[in-house]
N, C-alpha and C positions, 0 to 999 in steps of 0.2 A: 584602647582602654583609657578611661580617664579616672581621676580618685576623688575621695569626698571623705573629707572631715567629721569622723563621729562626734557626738555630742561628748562621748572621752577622754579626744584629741587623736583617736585612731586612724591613721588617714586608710582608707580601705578604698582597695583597686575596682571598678567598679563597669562591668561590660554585660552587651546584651545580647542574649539566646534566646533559640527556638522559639521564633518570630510565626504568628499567625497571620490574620487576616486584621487582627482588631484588638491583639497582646499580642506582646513579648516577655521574657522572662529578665529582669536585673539581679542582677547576682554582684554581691559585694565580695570580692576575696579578701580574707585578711591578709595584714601584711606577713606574719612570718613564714608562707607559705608551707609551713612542716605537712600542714595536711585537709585535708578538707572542711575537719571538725567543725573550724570556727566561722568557715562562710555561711553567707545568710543569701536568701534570697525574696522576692516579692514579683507579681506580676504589676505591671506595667497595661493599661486598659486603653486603647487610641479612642477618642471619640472625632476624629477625622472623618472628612465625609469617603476615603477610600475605604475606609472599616467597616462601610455595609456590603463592598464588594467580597463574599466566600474566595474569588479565585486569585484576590490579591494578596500580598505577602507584605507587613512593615520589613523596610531595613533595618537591621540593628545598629551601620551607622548613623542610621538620619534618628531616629529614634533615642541615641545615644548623645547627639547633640542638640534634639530637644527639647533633653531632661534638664531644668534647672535643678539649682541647689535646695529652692523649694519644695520641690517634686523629690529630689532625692531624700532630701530627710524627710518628707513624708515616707516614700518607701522604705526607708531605713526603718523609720520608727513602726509599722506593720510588719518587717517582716520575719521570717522564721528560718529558722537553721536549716542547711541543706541536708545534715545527718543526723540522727538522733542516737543515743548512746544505745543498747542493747540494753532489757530489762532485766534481760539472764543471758548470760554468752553461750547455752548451749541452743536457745530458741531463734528459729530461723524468723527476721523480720520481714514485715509485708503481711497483707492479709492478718494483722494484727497478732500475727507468732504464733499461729494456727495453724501451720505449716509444717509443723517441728515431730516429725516422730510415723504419724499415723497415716500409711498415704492413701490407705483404702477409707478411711473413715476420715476425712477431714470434715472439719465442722462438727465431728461426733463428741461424745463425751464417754469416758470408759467408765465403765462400771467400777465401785472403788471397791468391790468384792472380789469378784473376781478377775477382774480386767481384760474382760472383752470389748472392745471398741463397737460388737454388734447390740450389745443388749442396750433397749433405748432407758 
């Protein structure tokens, strides 16, 4: 793992995952490690000429070194939080928290009369 200085003096831990053919994933851990909340992540695109090969794999260490500081705060500054807070803590996320409740009728919408999940 190596680290990289936020633009707010944050120095964040910064290693790379689930490598393909032609990305990889960089993920910034924050420093106080309490919990995942505050990690950020961004993909990482090779335009290498092994990146047209489907049955090759980047390493995450060679990949890892190199990423300059330019490349990093570029990804820094694109990228997005690993977790996202819950909208309502009783709706299950994924699938946009459409998930939550109704397992025969997902995607349905309940009647607000009588609350049948069948009636369209």
């Amino acid at each position: 793992m190596r680290t990289f200085a936020g633009p707010d003096g944050t120095t964040w831990g910064v290693e790379v995952a689930l490598p393909g053919s032609s990305n990889a994933m960089v993920i910034f851990r924050h420093p106080d490690g309490g919990s995942a909340r505050r990690d950020r992540y961004n993909w990482f695109i090779s335009s290498a000429p092994e990146a047209r090969s489907v049955t090759s794999r980047l390493s995450p260490p060679r990949v890892l070194e190199k990423l300059d500081d330019a490349t990093l705060a570029l990804l820094f500054r694109r990228s997005m939080p690993v977790s996202r807070p819950a909208i309502e803590p009783n709706l299950a996320l994924g699938i946009g928290g459409s998930a939550a409740g109704i397992s025969r009728g997902i995607g349905r919408v309940k009647d607000s009369v009588t609350n049948d999940p069948d009636i369209p």
